[in-house]
N, C-alpha and C positions, 0 to 999 in steps of 0.2 A: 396635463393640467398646469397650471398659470405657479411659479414659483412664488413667493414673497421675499422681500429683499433682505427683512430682521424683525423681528419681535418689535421694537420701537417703531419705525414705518411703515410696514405690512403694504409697502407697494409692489405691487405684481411687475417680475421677470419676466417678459414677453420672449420668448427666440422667434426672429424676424424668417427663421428659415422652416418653422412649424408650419402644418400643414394646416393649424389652426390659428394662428396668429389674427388674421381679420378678426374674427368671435371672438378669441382674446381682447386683442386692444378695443374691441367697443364696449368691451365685459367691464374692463379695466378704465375706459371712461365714463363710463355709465356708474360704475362704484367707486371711482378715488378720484379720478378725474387727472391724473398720472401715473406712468409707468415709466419703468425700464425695459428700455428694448435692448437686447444680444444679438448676435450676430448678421447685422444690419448692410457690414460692407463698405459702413464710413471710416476714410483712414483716420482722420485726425478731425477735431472739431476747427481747431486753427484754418486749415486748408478749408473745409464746408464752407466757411463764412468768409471767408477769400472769393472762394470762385461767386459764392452767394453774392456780394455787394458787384464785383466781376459785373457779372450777369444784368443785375436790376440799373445797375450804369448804362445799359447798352443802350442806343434805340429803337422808339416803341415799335420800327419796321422790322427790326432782327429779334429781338424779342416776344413779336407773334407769330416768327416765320415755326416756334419751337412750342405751339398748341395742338390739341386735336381734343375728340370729344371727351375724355378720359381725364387727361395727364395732360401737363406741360403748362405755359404761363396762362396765366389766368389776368386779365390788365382791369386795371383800378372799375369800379361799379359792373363789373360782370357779375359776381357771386351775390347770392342772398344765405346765408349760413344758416342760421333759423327763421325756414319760413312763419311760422307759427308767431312769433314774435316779435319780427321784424319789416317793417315795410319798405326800408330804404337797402338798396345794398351796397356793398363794401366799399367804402373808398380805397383802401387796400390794394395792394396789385399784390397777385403771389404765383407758386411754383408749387405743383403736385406733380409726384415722383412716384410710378409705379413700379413693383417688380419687376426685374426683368426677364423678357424670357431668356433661358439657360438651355442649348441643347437642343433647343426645337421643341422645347416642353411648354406649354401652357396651360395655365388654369385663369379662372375670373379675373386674377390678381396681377396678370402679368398684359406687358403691354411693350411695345418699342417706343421707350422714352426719347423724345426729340430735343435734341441739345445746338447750341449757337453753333454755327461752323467754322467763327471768329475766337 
């Protein structure tokens, strides 16, 4: 079950390596609408948002070469995030990041994340 971080916040402790994690963090947006996630894998935020701007710098020929159905770049008006309430979609370009597989294990969650070769 899902930690809480202190009596003052009571935001839920997610571990990214739980075998419940998904159920968790939709638990945890569905009631607080953030969390803390653990042992995720990211070294540093500093470097994240490095390679991050990195990346969205590229062009838009090498940066869809790193999509597939799942995961990987998503480019400006593909996405509609809530259908229910939204009719236009995202001007937005962005980047979903799945587990990866580890070992030749997989479950729903894991996917061979596609990365620039530049």
């Amino acid at each position: 079950k899902m930690e809480k971080s202190s009596e003052f916040l009571s935001l839920p402790i997610i571990n990214f390596q739980s075998r419940n994690s998904a159920k968790e963090i939709a638990e945890a947006c569905r009631n607080f609408g953030f969390f803390v996630l653990t042992n995720h894998g990211i070294e540093t935020m500093e470097k994240t948002l490095n390679q991050s701007k990195a990346f969205f710098q590229l062009p838009y020929d090498a940066k869809i070469k790193c999509r597939n159905d799942s995961a990987g770049y998503n480019p400006p008006y593909h996405e509609i995030l809530d259908p229910k309430n939204q009719t236009r979609r995202e001007s937005k370009e962005g980047y979903t990041i799945r587990r990866e597989i580890v070992d030749g294990i997989k479950d729903p969650l894991t996917i061979e994340n596609l990365w620039p070769s530049n």
